[in-house]
DSSP file (Angstrom, degrees, kcal/mol; ACC not computed):
  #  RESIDUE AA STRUCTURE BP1 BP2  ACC     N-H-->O    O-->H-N    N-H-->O    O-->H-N    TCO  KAPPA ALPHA  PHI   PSI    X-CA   Y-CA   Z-CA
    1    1 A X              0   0    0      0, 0.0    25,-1.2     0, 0.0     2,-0.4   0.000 360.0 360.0 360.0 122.1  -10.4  -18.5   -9.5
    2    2 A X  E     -a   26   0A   0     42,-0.4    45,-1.1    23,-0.2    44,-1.1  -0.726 360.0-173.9 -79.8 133.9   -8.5  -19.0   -6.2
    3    3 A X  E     -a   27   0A   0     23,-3.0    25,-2.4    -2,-0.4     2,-0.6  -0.998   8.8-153.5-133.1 123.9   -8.0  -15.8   -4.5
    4    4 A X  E     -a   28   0A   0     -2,-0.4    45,-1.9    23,-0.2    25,-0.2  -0.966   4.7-150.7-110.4 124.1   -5.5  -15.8   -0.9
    5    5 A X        -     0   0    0     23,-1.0    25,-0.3    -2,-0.6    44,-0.2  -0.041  12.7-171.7 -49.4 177.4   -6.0  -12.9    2.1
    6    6 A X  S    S-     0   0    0     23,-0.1    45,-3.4    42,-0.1    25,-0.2  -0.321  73.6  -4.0-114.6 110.0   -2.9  -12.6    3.6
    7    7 A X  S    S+     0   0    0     23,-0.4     2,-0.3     1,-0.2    24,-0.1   0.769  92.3 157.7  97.8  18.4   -3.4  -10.3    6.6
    8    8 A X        -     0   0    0     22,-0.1     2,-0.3     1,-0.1    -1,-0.2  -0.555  52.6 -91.1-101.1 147.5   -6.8   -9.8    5.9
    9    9 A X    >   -     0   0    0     -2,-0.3     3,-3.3     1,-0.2    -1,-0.1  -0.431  24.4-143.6 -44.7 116.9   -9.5   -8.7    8.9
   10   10 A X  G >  S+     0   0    0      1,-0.3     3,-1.7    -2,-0.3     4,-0.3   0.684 101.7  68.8 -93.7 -32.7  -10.9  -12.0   10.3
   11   11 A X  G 3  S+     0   0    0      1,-0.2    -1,-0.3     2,-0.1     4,-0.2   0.323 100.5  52.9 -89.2   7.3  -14.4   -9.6   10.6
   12   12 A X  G <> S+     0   0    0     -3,-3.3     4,-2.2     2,-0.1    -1,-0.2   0.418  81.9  88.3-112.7  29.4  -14.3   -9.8    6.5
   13   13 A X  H <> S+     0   0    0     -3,-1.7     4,-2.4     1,-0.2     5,-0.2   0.857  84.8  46.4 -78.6 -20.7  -14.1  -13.0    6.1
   14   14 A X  H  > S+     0   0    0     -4,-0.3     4,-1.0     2,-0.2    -1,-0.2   0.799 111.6  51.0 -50.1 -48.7  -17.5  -13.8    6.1
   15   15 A X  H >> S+     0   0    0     -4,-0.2     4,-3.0     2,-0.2     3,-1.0   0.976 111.8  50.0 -44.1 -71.2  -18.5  -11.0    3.8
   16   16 A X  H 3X S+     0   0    0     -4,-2.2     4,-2.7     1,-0.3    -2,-0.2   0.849 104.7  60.5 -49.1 -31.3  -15.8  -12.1    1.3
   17   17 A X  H 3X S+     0   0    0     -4,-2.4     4,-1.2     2,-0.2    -1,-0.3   0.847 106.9  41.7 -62.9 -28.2  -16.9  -15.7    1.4
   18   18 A X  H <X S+     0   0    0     -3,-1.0     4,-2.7    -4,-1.0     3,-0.4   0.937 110.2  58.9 -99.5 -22.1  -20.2  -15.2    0.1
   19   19 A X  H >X S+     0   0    0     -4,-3.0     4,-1.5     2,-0.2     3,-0.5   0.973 111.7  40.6 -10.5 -95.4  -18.9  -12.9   -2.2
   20   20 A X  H 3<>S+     0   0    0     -4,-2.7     5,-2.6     1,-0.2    -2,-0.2   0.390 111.2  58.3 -23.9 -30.8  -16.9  -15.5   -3.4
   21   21 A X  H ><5S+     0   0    0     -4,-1.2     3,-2.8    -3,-0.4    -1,-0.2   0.926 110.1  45.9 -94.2 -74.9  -19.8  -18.1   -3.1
   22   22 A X  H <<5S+     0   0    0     -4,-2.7    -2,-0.2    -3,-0.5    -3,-0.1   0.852 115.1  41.2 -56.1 -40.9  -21.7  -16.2   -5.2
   23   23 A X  T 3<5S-     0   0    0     -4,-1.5    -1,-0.3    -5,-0.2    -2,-0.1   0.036 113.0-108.0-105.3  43.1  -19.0  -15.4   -8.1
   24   24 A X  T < 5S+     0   0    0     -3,-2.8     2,-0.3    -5,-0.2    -3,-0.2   0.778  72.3 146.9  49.8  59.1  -17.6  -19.2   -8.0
   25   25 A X      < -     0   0    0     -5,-2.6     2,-0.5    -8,-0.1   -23,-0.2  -0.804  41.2-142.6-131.0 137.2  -14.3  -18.0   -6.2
   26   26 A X  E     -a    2   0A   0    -25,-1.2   -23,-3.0    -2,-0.3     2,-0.7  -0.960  19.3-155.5 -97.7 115.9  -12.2  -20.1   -3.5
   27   27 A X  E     -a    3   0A   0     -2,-0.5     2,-0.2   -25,-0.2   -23,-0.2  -0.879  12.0-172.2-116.9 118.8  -10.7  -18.2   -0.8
   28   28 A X  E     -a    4   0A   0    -25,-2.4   -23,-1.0    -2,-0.7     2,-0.3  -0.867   7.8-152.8-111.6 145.4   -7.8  -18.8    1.4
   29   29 A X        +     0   0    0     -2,-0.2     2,-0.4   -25,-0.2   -23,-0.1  -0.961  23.1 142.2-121.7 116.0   -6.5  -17.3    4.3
   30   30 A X        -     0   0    0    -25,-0.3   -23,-0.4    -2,-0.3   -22,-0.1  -0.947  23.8-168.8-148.0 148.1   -3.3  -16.7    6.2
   31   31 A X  S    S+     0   0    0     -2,-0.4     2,-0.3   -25,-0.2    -1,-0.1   0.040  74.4  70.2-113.0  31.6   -1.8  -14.0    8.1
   32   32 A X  S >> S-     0   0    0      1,-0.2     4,-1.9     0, 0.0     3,-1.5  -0.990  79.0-127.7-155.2 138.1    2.1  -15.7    8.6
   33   33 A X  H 3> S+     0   0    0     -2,-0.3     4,-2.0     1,-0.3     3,-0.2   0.890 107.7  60.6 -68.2 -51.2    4.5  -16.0    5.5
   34   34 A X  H 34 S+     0   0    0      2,-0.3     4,-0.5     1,-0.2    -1,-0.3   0.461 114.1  37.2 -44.8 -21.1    5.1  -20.1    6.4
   35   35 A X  H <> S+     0   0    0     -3,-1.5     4,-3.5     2,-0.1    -1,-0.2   0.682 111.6  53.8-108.3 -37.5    1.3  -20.6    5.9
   36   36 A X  H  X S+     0   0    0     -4,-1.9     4,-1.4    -3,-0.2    -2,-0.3   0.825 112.2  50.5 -73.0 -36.9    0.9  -18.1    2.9
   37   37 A X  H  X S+     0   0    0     -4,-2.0     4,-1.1     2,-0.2    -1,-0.2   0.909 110.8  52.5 -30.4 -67.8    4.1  -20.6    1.3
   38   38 A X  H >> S+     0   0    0     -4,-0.5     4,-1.9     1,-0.3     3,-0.6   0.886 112.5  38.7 -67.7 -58.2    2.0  -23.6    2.1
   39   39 A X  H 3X S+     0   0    0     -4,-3.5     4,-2.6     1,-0.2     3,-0.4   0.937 112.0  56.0 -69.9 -28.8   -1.1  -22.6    0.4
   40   40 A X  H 3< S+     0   0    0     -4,-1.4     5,-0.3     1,-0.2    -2,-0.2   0.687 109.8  51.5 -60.4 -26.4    0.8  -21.1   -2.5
   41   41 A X  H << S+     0   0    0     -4,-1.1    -1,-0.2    -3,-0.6    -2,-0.2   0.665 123.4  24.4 -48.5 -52.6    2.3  -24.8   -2.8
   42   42 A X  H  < S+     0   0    0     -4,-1.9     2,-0.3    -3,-0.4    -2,-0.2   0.619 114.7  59.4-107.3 -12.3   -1.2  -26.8   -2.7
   43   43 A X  S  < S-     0   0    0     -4,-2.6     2,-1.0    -5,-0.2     0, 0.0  -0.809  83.6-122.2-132.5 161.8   -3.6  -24.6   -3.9
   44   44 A X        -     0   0    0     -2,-0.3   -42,-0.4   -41,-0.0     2,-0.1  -0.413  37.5-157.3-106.4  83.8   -3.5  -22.9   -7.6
   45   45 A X        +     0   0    0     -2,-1.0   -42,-0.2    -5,-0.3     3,-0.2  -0.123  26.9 172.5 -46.5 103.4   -3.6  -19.4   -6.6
   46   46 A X        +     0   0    0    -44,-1.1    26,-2.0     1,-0.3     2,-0.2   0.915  65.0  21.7 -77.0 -47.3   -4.8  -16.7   -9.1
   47   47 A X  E     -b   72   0B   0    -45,-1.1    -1,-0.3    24,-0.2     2,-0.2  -0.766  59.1-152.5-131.8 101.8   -4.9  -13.6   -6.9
   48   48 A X  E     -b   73   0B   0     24,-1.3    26,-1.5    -2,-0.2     2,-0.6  -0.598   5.6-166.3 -75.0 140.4   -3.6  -12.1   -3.9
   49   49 A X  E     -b   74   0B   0    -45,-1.9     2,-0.8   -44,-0.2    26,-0.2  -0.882  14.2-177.6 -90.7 105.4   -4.7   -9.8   -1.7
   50   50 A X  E     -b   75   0B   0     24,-2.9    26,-1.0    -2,-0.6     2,-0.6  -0.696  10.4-166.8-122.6 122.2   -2.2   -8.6    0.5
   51   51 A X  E     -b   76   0B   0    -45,-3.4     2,-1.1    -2,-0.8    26,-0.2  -0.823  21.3-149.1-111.9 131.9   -2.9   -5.9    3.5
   52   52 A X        +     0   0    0     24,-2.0    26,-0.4    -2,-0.6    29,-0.1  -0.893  26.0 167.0-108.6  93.3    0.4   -4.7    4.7
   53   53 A X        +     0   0    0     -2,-1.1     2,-0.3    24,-0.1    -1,-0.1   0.123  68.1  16.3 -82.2  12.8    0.7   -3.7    8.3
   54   54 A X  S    S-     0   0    0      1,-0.0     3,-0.4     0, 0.0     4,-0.1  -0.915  84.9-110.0-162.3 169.6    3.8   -3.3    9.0
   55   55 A X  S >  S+     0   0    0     -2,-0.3     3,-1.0     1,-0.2     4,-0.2   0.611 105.1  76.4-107.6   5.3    6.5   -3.0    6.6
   56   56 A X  T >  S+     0   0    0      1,-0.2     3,-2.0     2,-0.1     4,-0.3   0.778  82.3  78.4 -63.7 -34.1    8.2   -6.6    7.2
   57   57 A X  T 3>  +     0   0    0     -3,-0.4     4,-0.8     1,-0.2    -1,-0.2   0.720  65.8  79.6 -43.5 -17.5    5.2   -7.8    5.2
   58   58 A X  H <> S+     0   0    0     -3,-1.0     4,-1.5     2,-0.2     5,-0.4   0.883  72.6  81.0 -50.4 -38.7    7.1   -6.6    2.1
   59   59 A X  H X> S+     0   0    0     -3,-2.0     4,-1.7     1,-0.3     3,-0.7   0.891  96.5  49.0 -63.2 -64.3    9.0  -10.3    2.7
   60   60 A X  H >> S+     0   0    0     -4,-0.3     4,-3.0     1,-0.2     3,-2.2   0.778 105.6  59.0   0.8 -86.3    5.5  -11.7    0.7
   61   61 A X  H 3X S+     0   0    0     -4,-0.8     4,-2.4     1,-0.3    -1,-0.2   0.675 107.2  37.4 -25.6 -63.9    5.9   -9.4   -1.7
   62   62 A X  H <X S+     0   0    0     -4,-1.5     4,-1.4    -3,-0.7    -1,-0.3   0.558 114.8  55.7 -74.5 -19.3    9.2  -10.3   -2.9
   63   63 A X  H <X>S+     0   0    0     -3,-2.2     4,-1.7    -4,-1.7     5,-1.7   0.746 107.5  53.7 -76.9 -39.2    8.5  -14.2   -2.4
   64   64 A X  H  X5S+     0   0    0     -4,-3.0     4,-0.9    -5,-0.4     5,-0.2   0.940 115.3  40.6 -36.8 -88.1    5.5  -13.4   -4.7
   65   65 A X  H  <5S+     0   0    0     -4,-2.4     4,-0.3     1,-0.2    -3,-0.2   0.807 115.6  46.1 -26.6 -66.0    8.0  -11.9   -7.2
   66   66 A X  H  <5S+     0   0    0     -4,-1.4    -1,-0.2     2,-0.1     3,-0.2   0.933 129.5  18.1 -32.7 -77.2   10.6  -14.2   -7.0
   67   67 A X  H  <5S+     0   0    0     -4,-1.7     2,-0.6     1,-0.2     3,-0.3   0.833 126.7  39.0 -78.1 -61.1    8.3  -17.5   -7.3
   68   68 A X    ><< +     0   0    0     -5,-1.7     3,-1.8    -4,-0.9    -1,-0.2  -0.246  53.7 149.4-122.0  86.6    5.4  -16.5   -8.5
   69   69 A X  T 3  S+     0   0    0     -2,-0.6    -1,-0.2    -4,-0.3    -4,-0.1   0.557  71.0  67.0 -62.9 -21.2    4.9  -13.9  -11.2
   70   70 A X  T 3  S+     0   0    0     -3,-0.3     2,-0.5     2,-0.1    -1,-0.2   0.166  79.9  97.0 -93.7  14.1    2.0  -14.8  -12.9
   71   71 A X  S <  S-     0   0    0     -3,-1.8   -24,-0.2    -7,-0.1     2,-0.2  -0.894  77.0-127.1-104.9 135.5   -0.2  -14.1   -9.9
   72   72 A X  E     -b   47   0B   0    -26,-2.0   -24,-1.3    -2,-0.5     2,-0.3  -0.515  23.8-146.5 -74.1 136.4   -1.8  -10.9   -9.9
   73   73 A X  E     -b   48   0B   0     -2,-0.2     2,-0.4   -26,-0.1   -24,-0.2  -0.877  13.3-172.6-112.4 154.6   -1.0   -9.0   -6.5
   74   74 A X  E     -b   49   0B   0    -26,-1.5   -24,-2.9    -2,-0.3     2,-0.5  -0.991  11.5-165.9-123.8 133.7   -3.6   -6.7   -5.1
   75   75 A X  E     -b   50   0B   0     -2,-0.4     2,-0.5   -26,-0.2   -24,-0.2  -0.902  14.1-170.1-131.3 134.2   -2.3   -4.7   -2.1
   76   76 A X  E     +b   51   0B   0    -26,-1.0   -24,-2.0    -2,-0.5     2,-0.2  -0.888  29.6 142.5-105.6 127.5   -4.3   -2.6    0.6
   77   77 A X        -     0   0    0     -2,-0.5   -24,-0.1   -26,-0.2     2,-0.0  -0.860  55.0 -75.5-133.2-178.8   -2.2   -0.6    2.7
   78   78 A X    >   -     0   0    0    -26,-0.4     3,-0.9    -2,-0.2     4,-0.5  -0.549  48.4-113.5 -81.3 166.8   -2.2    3.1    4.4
   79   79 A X  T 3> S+     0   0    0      1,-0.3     4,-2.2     2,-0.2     3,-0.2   0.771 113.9  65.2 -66.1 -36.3   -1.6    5.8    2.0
   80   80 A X  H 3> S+     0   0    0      1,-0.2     4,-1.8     2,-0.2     5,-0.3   0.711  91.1  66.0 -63.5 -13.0    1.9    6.8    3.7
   81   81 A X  H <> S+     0   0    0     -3,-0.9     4,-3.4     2,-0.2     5,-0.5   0.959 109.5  42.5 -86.0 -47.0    3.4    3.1    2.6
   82   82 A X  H  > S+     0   0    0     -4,-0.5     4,-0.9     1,-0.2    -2,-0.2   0.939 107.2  55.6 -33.1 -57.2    2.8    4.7   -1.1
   83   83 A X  H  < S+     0   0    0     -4,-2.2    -2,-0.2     2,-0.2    -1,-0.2   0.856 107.0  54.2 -60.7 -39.5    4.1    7.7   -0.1
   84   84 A X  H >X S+     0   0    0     -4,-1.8     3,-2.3     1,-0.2     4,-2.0   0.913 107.6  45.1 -38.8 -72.8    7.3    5.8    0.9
   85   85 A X  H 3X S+     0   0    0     -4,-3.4     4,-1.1     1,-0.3    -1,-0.2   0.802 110.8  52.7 -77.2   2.2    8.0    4.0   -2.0
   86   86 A X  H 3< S+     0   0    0     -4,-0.9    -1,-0.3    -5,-0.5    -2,-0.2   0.368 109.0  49.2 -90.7  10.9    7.5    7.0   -4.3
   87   87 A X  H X> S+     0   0    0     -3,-2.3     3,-1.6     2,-0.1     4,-0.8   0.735 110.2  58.6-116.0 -40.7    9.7    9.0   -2.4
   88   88 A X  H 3< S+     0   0    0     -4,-2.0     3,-0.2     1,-0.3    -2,-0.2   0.773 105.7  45.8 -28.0 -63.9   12.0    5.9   -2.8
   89   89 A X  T 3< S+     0   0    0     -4,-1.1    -1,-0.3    -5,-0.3    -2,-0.1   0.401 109.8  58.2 -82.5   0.7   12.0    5.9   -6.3
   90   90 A X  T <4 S+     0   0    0     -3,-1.6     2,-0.3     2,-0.0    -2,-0.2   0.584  92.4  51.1-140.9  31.4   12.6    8.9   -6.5
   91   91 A X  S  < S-     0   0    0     -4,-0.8     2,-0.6    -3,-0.2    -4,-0.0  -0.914  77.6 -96.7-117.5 153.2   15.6   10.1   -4.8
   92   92 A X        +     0   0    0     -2,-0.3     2,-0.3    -3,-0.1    -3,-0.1  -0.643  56.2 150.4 -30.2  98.5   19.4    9.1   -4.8
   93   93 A X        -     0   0    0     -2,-0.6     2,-0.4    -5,-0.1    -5,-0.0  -0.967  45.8-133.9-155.5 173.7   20.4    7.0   -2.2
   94   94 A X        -     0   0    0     -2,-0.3     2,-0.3     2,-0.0    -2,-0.0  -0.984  26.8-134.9-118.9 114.2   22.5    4.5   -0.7
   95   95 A X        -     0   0    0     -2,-0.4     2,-0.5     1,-0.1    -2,-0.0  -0.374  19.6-168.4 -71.9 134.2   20.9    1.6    1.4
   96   96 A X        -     0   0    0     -2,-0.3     4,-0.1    12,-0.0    -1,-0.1  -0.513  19.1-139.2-122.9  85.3   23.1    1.0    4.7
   97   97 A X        -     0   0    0     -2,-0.5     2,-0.2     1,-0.1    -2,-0.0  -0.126  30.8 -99.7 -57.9 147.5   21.9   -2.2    6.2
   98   98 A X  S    S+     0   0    0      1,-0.2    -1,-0.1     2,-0.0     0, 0.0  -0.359  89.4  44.1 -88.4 165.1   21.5   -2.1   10.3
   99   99 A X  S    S+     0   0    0     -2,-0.2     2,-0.4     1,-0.1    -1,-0.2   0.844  74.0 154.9 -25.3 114.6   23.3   -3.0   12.8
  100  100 A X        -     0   0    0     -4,-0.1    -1,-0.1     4,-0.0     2,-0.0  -0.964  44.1-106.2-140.5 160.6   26.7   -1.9   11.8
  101  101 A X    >>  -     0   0    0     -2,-0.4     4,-4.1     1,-0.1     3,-2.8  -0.098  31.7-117.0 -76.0 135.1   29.9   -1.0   13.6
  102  102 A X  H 3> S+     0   0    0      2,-0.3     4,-2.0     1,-0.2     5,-0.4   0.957 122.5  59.8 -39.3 -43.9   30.8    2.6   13.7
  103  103 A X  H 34 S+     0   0    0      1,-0.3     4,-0.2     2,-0.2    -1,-0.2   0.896 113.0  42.6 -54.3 -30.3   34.2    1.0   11.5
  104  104 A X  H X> S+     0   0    0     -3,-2.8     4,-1.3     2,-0.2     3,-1.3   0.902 107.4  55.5 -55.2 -57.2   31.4    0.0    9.1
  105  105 A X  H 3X S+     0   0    0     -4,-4.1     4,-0.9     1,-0.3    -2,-0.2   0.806 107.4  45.9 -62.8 -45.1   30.0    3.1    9.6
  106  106 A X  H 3X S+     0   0    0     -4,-2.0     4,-1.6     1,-0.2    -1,-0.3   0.498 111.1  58.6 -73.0 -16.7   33.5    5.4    8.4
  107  107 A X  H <4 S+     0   0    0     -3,-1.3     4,-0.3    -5,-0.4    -2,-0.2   0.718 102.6  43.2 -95.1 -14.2   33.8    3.1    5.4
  108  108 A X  H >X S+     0   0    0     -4,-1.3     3,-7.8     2,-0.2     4,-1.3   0.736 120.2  53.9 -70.9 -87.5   30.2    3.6    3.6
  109  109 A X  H 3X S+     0   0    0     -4,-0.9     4,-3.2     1,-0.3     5,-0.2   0.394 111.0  37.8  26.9 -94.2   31.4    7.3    4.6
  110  110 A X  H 3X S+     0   0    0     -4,-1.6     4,-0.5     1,-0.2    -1,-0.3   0.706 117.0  55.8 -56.8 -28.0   35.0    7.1    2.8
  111  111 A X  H <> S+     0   0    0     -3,-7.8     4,-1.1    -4,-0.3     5,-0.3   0.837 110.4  43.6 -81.2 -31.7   33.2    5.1   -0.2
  112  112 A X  H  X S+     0   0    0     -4,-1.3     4,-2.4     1,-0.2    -2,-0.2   0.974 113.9  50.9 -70.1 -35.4   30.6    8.0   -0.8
  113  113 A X  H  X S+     0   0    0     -4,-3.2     4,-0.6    -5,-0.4    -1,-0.2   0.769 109.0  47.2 -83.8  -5.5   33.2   10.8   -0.5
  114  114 A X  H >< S+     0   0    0     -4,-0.5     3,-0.6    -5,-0.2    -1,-0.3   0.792 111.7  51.0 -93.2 -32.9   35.6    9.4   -2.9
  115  115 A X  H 3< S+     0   0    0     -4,-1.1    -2,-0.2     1,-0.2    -3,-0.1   0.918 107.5  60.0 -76.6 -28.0   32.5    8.6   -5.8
  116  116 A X  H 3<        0   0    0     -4,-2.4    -1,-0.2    -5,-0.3    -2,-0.1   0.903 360.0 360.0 -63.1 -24.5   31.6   12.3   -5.1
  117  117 A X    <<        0   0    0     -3,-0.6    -1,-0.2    -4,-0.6    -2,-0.1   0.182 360.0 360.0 -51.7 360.0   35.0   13.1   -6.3
């Protein structure tokens, strides 16, 4: 089984290699989406681990999804990134992508209040 870090503490890799070493496991590591691509390319990846520090890591996530579905994703994050997407899923909303121009801004506006109608 091939197993890739992404983002993972550089002070567990050692621990995780001999882990690995011991249950006949390969482990690769990369903390940058262009490198995490590269191994996903060469190597035949079973499981990822993926520690989400910031929430632009997601962009993984959704290459994962996209490309590869039949890899199992594991992901360690703080407890509020949970709390975020449950709150997510479970409210009524409208996404309004950033930057946009105030003109932008009066036309989500004028589209919500007329579907409220």
């Amino acid at each position: 089984m091939n197993i890739l870090f992404i983002n993972s503490d550089a002070s567990t890799h050692e621990e995780l290699n001999e882990f690995s070493l011991d249950n006949n496991l390969t482990n690769y590591y990369s903390n940058r989406l262009e490198n995490s691509i590269i191994i996903l390319n060469e190597h035949p990846i079973t499981t990822v681990v993926l520690k989400m520090n910031k929430l632009s890591d997601v962009s993984i996530l959704k290459y994962l999804n996209d490309y590869y579905k039949n890899i199992k994703v594991l992901i360690s994050a703080p407890k509020y990134f949970k709390e975020v997407l449950t709150i997510f899923s479970q409210v009524s909303y409208e996404y309004i992508g950033s930057p946009m121009g105030l003109s932008e801004l009066k036309s989500q506006l004028m589209d919500s209040a007329i579907s409220l109608e």
